[in-house]
C-alpha positions, 0 to 999 in steps of 0.5 A, a space after each residue: 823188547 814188547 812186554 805186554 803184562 808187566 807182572 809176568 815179563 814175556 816179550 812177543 820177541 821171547 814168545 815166538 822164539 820159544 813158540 807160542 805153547 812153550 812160553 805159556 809154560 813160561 807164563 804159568 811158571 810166573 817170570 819175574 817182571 824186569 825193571 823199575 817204572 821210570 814214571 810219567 814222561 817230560 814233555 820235549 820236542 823230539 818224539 824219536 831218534 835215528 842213530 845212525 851208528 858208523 860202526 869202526 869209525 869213519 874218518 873225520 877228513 874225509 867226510 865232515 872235517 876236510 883239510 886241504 891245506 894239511 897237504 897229501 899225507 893227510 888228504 890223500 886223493 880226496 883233497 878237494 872239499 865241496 860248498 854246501 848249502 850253507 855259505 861258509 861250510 864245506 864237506 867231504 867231495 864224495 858227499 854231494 847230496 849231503 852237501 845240499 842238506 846242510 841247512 837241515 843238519 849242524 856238524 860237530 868237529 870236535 868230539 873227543 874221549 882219547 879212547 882207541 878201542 873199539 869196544 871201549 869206545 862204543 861202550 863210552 860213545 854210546 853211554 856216556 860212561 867211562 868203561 871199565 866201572 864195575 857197572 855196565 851202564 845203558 846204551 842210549 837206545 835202552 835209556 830211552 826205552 825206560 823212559 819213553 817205552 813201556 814203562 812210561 805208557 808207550 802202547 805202539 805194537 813195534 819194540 820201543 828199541 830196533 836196530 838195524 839190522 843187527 847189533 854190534 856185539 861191542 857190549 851189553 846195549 841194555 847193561 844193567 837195566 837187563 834184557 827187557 830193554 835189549 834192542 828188536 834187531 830185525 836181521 835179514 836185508 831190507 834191499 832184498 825183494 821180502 825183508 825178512 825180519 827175524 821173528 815176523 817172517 819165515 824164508 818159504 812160509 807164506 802170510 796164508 800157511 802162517 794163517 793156517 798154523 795159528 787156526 791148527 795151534 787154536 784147535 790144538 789148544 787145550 789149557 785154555 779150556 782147563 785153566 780158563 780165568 788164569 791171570 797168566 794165561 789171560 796175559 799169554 793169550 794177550 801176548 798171543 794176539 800181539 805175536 801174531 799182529 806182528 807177523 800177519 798184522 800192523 806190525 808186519 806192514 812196517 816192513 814190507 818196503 813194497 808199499 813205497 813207491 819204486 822211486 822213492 825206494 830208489 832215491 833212498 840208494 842204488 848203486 851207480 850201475 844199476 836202477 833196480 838193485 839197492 842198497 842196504 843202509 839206503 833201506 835201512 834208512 827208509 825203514 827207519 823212517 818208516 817206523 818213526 811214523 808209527 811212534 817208534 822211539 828209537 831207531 838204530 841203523 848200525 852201518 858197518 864198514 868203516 874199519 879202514 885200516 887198510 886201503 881207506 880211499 878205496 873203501 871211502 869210494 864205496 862207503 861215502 858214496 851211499 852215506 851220501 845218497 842215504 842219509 841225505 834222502 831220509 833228512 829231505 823226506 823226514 822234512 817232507 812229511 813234516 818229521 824232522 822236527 819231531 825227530 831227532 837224527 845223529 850220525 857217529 861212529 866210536 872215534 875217528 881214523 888217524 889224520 896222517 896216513 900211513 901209506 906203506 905196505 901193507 896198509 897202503 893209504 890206510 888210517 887208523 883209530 883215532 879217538 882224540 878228535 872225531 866228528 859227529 852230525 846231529 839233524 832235527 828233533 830241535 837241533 838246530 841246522 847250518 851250524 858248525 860246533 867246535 874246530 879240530 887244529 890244522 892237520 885234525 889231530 887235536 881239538 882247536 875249540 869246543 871240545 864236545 865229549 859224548 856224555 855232552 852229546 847225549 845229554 843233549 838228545 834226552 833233553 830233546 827228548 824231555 828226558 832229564 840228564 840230571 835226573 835219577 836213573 832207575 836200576 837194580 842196585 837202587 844206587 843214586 844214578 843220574 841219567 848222565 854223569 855229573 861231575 863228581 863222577 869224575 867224567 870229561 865233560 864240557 856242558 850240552 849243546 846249547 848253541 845248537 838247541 
């Protein structure tokens, strides 16, 4: 969220969904502030993330861990992995392009945390937690907003959090650190002709008749003139300014996918039968970048779909094909604007699907969830690329080496990112919480991944 005035706590997010008069009410009312400051920032080499989240859980052999030699009830169709650039490493045959990347990207095969629900194990990937504490911890996303956003002197028009395009709905992304560092999820698609961002664009309204609201909002403004000097209407009208940078300013441009070029565009994902139409996570991730120009610090492109209880070599048809042509189009392109040093990007899902398939009706060649092995890709930001970490066993069913928790995986980003796993977590509470557990807190861990850092 962007809070522009600490002591008052409004969002430009919270100021045009309520409308801009309603929130100087709001304002002038004296909304607490939210949050405790994390203090100055640590130096690190990465400057943003890119999470690409594969909500539902992708499926291990089929993409990064392929298993030929486990035989058909385990491989199905897709029993023919590929080379990649990077002598001795292959992956998934439906993922060619990524295949050509894999000098700039390391594969971890041995992600692990036994959970096999959805909502448990989102919560557990993406905070490092066990569920079912009686705190709601902090996604990562929101982690590195309190360290690296506002609070730590992030002074960038956009949210320091945006996903997108929409959350998951899984649990709380902020917890207990509240809604000041809930994520900006623009909605809409940025495939369409206008992306039209939830709170920046409007379906039919053009940049000239938002103009023409603002001038009809100033003449009609008469708190200003009676209560001029007011230190909460200072801070609204600041908020004001923001607000309205965000719909007709710098903030808009981020969005409007137009300024690229149709050919880069185009390379970041179309589907095979067309050149002009394209596809949504292939844009998602071409925003993505694009924010990080801008210093935006964390990115989350929540890619849905990959559920496939059902008919999975099918879908992996569809799925694998545009993960393919997306995420290996914005590593090349980060590397060529000389940002993939500076960024960090990570590709999961909460777990993994089963290895053995289950081909009887009506699941027919489906997989299930999978939380005992699973694999994750983690690219620039100071990763290093090239490298495997860990090995699943024969069949992918169980970790063979280097089992890799999430908690592990994490404290890895935010200590590229000069945030210190083992330091103090501010909360609420003012309980004594560290950024990752430590080992009192009784959590699986198996250290960082510093062979790839």
């Amino acid at each position: 969220m962007i809070h522009t005035h600490d002591s008052q706590g409004i969002s430009r997010r919270e100021a045009l969904g309520r409308g801009l008069a309603g929130a100087a009410g709001a304002l002038l009312a004296g909304v607490p502030a939210a949050g405790t400051a994390a203090g100055a920032p640590a130096k690190g080499k990465a400057k943003s993330v890119i999470q690409i989240w594969a909500a539902g859980g992708p499926p291990h052999l089929d993409t990064f861990d392929p298993k030929p030699e486990a035989g058909n009830d385990y491989c199905g169709p897709l029993n023919k992995p590929i080379p990649t650039n990077v002598d001795g490493i292959r992956i998934g045959q439906l993922l060619p392009m990524m295949a050509q990347q894999a000098d700039k990207y390391s594969i971890i095969r041995s992600m692990t945390h036994g959970n096999n629900g959805h909502e448990t194990a989102s919560y557990l990937t993406q905070t490092g937690r066990r569920p079912g504490d009686r705190l709601v911890y902090p996604c990562a996303g929101a982690v590195v907003s309190l360290f690296k956003g506002y609070d730590a002197g992030y002074k960038g028009l956009l949210p320091p959090y945006v996903v997108l395009t929409q959350t998951q709905g899984r649990f709380s992304e902020a917890g207990f650190l509240g809604p000041r560092y809930q994520p900006f999820a623009t909605g809409g698609d940025p495939a369409q002709q206008r992306f039209m961002v939830e709170g920046v664009s409007s379906q039919g309204v053009s940049e000239q008749q938002q103009q023409n609201r603002r001038d009809l909002l100033r003449q009609l403004d008469t708190l200003g003139a009676t209560a001029k000097g007011h230190p909460a209407l200072t801070a609204f009208y600041q908020s004001e300014e923001q607000a309205y940078d965000m719909i007709l300013g710098d903030g808009a441009k981020v969005f409007d996918l137009s300024e690229e070029q149709p050919e880069l565009r185009s390379r970041y994902g179309h589907p095979p039968w067309s050149e002009t139409a394209l596809l949504r996570f292939g844009q998602c991730c071409l925003v993505a970048r694009r924010l990080v120009e801008r210093g935006v610090p964390y990115i989350t492109i929540n890619d849905g779909g990959w559920d496939t209880h059902t008919e999975n070599f099918r879908i992996m048809q569809q799925k694998l094909p545009e993960l393919d042509q997306g995420f290996a189009t914005l590593l090349q392109d980060l590397a060529d604007r000389g940002l993939l040093d500076t960024t960090a990007v990570w590709w999961c899902g909460e777990f993994g699907r089963t290895p053995k398939i289950d081909w009887q009706p009506p699941w027919n060649g489906g997989r299930n969830h999978y939380g005992n092995v699973f694999s994750a890709v983690v690219a620039g930001g100071g990763f290093k690329g090239g490298t495997v970490v860990g090995a699943s066993d024969a069949k992918g069913e169980e970790v063979q080496d280097r089992p890799v928790y999430p908690c592990d995986l994490l404290g890895s980003i935010y200590e590229l990112l000069g945030i210190d796993p083992d330091g103090p977590l501010p909360n609420p509470l003012g309980q004594a919480l560290t950024v990752t557990p430590s080992k009192a807190d009784g959590i699986p861990m198996a250290g960082r991944l510093k062979e790839i850092m």
